[in-house]
C-alpha positions in Angstrom: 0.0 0.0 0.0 1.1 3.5 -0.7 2.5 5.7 1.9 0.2 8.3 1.5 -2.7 8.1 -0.7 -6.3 10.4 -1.2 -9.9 9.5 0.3 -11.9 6.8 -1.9 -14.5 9.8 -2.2 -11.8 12.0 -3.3 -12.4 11.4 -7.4 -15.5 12.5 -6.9 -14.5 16.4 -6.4 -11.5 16.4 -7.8 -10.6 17.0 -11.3 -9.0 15.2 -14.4 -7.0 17.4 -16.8 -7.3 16.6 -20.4 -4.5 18.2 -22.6 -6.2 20.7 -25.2 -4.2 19.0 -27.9 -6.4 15.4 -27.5 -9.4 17.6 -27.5 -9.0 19.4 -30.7 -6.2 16.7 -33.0 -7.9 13.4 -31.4 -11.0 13.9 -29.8 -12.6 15.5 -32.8 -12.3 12.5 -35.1 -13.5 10.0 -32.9 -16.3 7.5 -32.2 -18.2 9.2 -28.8 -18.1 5.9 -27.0 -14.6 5.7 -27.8 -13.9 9.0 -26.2 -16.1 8.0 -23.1 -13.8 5.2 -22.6 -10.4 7.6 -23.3 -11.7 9.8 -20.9 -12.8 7.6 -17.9 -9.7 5.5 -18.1 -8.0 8.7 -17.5 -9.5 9.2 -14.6 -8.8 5.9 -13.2 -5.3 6.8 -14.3 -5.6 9.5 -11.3 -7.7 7.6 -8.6 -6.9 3.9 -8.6 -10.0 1.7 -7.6 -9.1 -1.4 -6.7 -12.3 -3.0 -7.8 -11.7 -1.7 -11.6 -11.6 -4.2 -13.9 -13.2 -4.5 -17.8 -15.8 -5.8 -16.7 -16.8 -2.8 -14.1 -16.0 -0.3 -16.5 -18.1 -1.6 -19.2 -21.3 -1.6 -16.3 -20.3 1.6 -15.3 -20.2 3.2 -19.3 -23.8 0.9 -20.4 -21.3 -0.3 -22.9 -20.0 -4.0 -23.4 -16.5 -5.5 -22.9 -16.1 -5.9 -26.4 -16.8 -2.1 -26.6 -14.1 -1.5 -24.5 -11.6 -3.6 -25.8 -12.7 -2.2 -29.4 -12.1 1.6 -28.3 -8.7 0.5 -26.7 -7.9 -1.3 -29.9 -8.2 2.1 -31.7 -6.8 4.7 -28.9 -3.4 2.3 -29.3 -3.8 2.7 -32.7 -3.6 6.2 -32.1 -0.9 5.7 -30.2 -1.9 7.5 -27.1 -2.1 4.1 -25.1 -0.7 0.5 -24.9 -1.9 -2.7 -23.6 0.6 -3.9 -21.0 -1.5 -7.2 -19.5 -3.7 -9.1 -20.6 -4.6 -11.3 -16.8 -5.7 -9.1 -15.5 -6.0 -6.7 -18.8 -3.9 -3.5 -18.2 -3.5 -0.2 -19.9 -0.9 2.1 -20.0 -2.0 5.9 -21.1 1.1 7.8 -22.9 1.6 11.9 -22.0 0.8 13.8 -25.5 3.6 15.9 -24.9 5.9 13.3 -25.0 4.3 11.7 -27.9 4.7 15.3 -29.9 8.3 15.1 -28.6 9.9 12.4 -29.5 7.4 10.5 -31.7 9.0 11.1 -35.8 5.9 9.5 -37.7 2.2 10.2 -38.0 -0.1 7.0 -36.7 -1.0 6.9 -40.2 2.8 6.2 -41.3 3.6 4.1 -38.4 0.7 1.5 -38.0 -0.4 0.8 -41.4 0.3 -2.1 -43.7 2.1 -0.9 -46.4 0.9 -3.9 -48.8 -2.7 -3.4 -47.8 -2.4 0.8 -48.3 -0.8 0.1 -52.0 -3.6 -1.7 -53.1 -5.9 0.8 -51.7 -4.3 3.3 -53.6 -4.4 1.4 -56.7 -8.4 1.0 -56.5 -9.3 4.4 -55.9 -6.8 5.4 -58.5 -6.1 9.3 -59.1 -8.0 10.3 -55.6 -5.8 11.8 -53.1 -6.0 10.4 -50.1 -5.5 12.6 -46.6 -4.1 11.4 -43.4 -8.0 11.2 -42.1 -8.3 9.0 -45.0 -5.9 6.2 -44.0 -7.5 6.8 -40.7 -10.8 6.2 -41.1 -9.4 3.1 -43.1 -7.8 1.6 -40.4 -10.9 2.0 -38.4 -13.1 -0.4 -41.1 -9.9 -3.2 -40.3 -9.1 -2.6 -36.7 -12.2 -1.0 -34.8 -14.7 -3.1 -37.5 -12.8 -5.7 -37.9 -13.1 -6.0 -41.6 -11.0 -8.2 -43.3 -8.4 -6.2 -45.7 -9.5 -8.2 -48.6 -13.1 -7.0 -47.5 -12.2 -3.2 -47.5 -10.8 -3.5 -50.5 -14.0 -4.7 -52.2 -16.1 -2.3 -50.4 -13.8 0.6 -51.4 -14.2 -1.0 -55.3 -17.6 -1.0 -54.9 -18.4 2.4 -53.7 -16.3 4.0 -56.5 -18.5 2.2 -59.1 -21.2 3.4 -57.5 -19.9 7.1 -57.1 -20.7 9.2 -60.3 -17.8 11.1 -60.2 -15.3 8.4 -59.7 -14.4 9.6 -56.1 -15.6 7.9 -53.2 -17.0 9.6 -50.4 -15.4 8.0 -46.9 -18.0 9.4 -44.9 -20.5 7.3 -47.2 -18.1 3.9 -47.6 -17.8 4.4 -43.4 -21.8 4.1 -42.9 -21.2 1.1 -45.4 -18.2 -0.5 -43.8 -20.5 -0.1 -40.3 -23.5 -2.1 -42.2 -21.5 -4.5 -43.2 -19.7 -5.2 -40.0 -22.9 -5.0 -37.8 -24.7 -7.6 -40.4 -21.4 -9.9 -39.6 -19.3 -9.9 -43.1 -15.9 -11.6 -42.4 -15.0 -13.0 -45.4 -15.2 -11.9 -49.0 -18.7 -14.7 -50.1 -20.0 -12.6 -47.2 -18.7 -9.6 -48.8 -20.5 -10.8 -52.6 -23.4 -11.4 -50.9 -24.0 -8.0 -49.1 -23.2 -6.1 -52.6 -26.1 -8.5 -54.2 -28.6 -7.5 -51.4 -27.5 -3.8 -51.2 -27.9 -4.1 -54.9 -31.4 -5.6 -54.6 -32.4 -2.9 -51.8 -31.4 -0.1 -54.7 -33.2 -1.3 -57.2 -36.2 -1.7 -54.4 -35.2 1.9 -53.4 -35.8 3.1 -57.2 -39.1 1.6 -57.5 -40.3 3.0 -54.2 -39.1 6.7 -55.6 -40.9 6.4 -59.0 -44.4 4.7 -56.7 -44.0 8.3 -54.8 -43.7 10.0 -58.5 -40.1 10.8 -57.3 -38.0 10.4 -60.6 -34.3 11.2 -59.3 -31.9 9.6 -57.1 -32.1 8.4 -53.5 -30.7 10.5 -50.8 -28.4 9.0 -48.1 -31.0 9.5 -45.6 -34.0 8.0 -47.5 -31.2 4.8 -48.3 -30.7 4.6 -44.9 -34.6 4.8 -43.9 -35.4 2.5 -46.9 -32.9 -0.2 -45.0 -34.2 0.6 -42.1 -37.3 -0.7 -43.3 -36.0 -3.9 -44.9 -33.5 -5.1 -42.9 -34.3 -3.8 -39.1 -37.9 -4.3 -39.8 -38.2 -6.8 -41.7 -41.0 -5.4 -44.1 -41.0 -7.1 -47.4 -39.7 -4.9 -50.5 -43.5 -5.5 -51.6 -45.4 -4.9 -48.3 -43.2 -1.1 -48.6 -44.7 -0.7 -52.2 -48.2 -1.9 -51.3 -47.9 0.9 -47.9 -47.4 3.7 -50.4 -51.7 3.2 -51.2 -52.0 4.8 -47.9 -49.8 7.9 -49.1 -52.8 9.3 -51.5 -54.0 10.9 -48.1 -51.0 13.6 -47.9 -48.3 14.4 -49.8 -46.4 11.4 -51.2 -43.3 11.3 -49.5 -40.8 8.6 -47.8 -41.3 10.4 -44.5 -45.1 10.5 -44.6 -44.8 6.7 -45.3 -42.0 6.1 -42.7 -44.7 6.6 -40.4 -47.4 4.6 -42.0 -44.8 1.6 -42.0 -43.9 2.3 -38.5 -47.9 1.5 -37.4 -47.8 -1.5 -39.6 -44.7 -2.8 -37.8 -45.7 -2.0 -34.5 -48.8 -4.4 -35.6 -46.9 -6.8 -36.7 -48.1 -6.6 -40.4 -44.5 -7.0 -42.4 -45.5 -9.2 -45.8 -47.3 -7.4 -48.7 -51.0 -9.5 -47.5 -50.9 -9.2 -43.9 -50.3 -5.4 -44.8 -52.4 -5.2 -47.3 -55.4 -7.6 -45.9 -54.6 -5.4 -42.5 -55.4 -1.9 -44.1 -58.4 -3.1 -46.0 -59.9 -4.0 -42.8 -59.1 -0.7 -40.9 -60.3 0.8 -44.4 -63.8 -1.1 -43.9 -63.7 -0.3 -40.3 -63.7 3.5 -40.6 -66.1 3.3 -43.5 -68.7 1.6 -41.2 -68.1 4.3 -38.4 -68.6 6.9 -40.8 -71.7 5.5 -41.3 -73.1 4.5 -37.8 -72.0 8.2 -37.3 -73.9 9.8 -39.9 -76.7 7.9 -38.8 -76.6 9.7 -35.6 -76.8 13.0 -37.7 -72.8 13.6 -37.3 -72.3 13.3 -41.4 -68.5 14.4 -42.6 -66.7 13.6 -39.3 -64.0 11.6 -39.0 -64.5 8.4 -36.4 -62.5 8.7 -33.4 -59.8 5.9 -32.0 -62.9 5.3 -29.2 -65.4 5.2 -32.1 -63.7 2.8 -33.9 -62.9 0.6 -30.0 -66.7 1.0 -29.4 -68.2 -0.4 -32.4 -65.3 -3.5 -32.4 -66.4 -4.0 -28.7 -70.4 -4.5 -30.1 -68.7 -6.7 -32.5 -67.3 -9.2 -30.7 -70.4 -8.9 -28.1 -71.7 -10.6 -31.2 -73.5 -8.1 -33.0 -73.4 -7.8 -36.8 -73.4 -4.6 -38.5 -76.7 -4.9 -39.4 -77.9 -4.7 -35.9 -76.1 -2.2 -34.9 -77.1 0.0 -37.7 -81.1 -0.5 -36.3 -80.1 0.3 -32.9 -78.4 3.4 -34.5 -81.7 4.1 -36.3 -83.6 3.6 -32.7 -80.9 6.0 -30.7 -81.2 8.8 -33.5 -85.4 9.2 -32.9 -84.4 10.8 -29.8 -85.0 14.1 -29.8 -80.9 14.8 -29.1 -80.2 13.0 -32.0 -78.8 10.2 -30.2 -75.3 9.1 -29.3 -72.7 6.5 -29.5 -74.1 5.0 -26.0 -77.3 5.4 -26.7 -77.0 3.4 -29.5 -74.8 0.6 -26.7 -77.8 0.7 -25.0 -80.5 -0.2 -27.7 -78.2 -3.6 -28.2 -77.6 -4.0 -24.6 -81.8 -4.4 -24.4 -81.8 -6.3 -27.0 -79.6 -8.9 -26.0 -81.0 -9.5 -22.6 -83.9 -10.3 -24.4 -82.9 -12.6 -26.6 -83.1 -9.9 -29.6 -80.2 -11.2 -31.4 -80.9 -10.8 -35.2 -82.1 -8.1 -37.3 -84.9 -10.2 -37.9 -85.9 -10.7 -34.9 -85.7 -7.1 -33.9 -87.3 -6.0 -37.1 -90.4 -8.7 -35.9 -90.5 -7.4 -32.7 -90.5 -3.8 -33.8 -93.5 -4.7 -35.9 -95.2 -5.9 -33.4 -95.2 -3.1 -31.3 -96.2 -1.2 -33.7 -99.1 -3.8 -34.4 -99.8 -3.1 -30.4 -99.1 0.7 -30.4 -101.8 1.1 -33.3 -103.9 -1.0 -31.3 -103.9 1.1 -28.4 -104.2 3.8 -29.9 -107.8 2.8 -31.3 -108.7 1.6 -28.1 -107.6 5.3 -26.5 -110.1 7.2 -28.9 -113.2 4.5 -27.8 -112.4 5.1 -23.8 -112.0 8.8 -24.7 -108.5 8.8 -23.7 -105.9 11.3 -24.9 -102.3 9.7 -24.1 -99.2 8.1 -25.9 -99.2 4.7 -25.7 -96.8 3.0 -22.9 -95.2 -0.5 -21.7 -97.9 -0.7 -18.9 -100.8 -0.7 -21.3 -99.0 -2.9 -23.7 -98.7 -5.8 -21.3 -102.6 -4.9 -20.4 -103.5 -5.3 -24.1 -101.1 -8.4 -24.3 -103.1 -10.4 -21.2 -106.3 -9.5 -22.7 -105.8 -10.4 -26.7 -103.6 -13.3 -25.4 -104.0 -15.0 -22.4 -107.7 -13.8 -22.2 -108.1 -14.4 -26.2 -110.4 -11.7 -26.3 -111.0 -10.5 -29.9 -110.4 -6.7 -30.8 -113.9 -5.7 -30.8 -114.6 -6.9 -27.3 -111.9 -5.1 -26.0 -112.8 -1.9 -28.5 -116.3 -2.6 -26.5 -115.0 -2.7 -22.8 -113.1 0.9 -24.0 -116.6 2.2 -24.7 -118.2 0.6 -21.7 -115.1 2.2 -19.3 -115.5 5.5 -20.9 -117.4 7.4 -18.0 -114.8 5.7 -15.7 -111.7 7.8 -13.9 -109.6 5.1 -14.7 -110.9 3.5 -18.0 -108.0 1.2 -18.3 -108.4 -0.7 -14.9 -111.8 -0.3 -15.6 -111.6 -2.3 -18.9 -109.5 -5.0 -17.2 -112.0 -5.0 -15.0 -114.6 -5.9 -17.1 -112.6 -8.1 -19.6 -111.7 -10.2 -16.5 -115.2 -10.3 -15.8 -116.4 -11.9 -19.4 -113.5 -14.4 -19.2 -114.7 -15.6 -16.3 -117.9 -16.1 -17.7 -117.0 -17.6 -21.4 -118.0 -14.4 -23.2 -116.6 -14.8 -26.7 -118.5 -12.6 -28.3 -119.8 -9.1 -28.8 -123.5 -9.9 -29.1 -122.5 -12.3 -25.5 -121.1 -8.8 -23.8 -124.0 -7.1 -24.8 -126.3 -8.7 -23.3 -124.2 -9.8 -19.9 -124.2 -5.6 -20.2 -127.5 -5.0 -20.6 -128.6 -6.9 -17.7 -126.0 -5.7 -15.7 -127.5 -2.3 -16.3 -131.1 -3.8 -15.9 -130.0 -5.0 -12.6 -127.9 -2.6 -11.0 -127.4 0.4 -13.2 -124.5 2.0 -14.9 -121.2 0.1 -13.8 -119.2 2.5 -11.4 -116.9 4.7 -12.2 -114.4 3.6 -9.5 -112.8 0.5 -9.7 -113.4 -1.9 -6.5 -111.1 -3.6 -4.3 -111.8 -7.0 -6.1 -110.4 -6.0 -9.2 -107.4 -4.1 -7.7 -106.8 -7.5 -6.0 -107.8 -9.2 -9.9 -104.8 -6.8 -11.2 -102.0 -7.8 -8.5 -102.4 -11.2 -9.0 -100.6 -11.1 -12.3 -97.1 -10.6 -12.6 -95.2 -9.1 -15.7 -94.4 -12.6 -16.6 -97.8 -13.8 -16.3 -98.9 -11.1 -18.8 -96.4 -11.8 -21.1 -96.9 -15.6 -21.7 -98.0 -15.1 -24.9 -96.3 -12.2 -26.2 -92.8 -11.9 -26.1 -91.3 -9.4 -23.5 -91.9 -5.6 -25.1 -89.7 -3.0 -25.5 -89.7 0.5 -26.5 -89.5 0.2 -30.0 -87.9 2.3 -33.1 -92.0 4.1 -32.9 -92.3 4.3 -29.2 -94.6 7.1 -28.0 -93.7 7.2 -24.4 -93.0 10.2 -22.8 
């Protein structure tokens, strides 16, 4: 142990100096992570820790070992350090004064394979090439790990491709990263990346001229058309069949990097999922426009809820037929109606077994039937009121369960008219002939005449009997004929 030595918490407060000249000939021209990993191994340089090690370095950075080793693989290259262990693995950072001193050659004269540099020179031909250049060379072999052989190709390649004959290192280095990130090592790996990259191109053209865009790619819109392809993984096709939903705006590779990106996020990558996909969100927002105009709310766009709330009546099992009645129903209110009104109408009509248009369409008729009914039987008891539920199970016991005919209960009405409470009057009576076996009009006439001759006019007020007659009947009794009623599409309640 040292004789003297600072507090562990010292590093924290105290400083690291970094010489101006790594900063403006060194830092400048380097990967970022690379300089994060310059910079805090300088400052272990200053404040040992006895717990560093690769591994704790590459936690404390978010970066992996590999990282590491990769940015110390360059920084030697550099010449600013050199590895002096390997078990443990050990670093030794050079002063760049000293190096300024006494060092005679450039990195760039120093580290390079003569050989390899020749032949690089021979491909690119008449282009100068700058210190940087060699530089940013050695980076593809040492820091990528590209084979020499490998470079050389790529370098080859990108000169074809360049219409002036000059390449353009920053665009080969984006390359060289592609191609070491996708894992070519050898030079089949190599052939086979320039057939792909080829391939994506020619995609990349077609996609332009799909956009009307007649003129050559930008980097960027390269880089976003691989980004597509090859992180992903949308089908060259799927990307042309996306560009249908580019009529909506203005055609560009931006506006459809965010239509792909909601295609990927749903999983939809081949040319049918995507296409079979945005048909059916197509269909979907048609159908809302129309439940929504049916509402009154024509020319408005469905929201995301309007869209979740009519998939949610879906898979409750309702087609679109039926909803598109219970939109009808919701919209005869006098608000117009609205998206959970028209929740409602289906939730009814489910719990009683409404489940088809047909069957609501019968069951609307019938109401109707009944409504029309009552309303004839309203004018003969000199009633003025809309028709309601309560009445409608009354008409329902009589015509069913009773099996009263429409005259005799038209007659009863005419019978109860001088009543306060005609309708409990009538159900009075009515209960009164079934309990005889009256069947017939000419039958109630007469059991009506003698009633008179006996006793006089029946009274107006209805006696305990029949109150008692009335709550002996549930709703279910009164419906065992008819089917349960509900306000229909017509209903006149208030």
């Amino acid at each position: 142990m040292a004789f003297c030595s600072f507090d562990d918490s010292a590093a924290l407060f105290d400083a690291t100096p970094v010489e101006n000249m790594f900063i403006s000939e060194y830092m400048l021209r380097a990967p970022g992570d690379f300089v994060k990993v310059y910079l805090y191994g300088l400052m272990l340089c200053y404040h040992h820790s006895e717990r560093m090690s690769l591994a704790s370095m590459a936690r404390d950075l978010d970066v992996t070992q590999e990282d590491i080793e990769r940015a110390y693989r360059y920084w030697e290259r550099e010449g600013l350090v050199r590895r002096t262990g390997d078990n443990p693995v050990r670093y030794t950072y050079y002063n760049l004064k000293q190096i300024t001193l006494t060092r005679a050659e450039k990195p760039s004269e120093q580290l390079y394979n003569r050989h390899f540099m020749d032949e690089v020179r021979r491909t690119l031909d008449a282009q100068t090439l700058g210190d940087n250049d060699y530089l940013t060379i050695l980076d593809w072999v040492q820091v990528y790990e590209l084979p020499e052989e490998v470079v050389i190709m790529l370098l080859s390649s990108e000169k074809e491709k360049s219409r002036t004959g000059r390449v353009s290192f920053k665009i080969a280095g984006e390359t060289a990263q592609r191609w070491a990130l996708s894992g070519v090592r050898t030079l089949e790996d190599a052939e086979q990346m320039l057939i792909l990259t080829g391939e994506r191109e020619k995609g990349l053209k077609r996609l332009l001229a799909r956009l009307g865009q007649h003129r050559p790619a930008s980097e960027d819109e390269k880089n976003m058309y691989l980004k597509w392809i090859d992180e992903w993984g949308f089908t060259p096709e799927a990307v042309l069949e996306a560009c249908r939903e580019t009529t909506k705006g203005t055609p560009t590779m931006a506006y459809l990097d965010g239509i792909l990106l909601r295609q990927h996020q749903l999983g939809r990558h081949d040319a049918a999922q995507l296409l079979s996909g945005i048909s059916s969100e197509k269909t979907a927002r048609d159908f809302a426009r129309d439940v929504l105009a049916g509402l009154g709310r024509t020319g408005v766009t469905p929201t995301a809820d309007d869209l979740a709330l009519i998939e949610a009546w879906r898979k409750d099992g309702n087609s679109d037929e039926l909803i598109l009645l219970a939109v009808a129903a919701a919209h005869r209110r006098k608000d117009g109606g609205t998206m959970e009104n028209v929740g409602s109408w289906l939730e009814k009509w489910m719990h009683q077994g409404l489940t088809t248009p047909e069957a609501v369409t019968a069951h609307n008729n019938r109401q109707k039937a009944l409504n029309s009914q009552l309303r004839e039987i309203y004018e003969a008891a000199g009633l003025e009121k809309n028709t309601n539920q309560p009445d409608r199970d009354l008409l329902c016991r009589w015509m069913g369960e009773m099996a009263m005919s429409m005259d005799l209960v038209l007659l009863s009405a005419q019978y109860a008219r001088s009543s306060g409470a005609p309708m409990m009057t009538m159900n009075r009576i009515l209960s009164d002939w079934h309990r005889a076996g009256i069947a017939t009009v000419d039958a109630a006439r007469a059991e009506h005449d003698s009633h008179v001759r006996s006793g006089g006019q029946r009274a107006a007020a209805l006696p305990a009997r029949t109150q008692d007659t009335l709550l002996r009947y549930t709703p279910e009794e009164r419906r065992k004929t008819y089917s349960a009623a509900v306000l229909d599409f017509d209903e006149e309640d208030n």
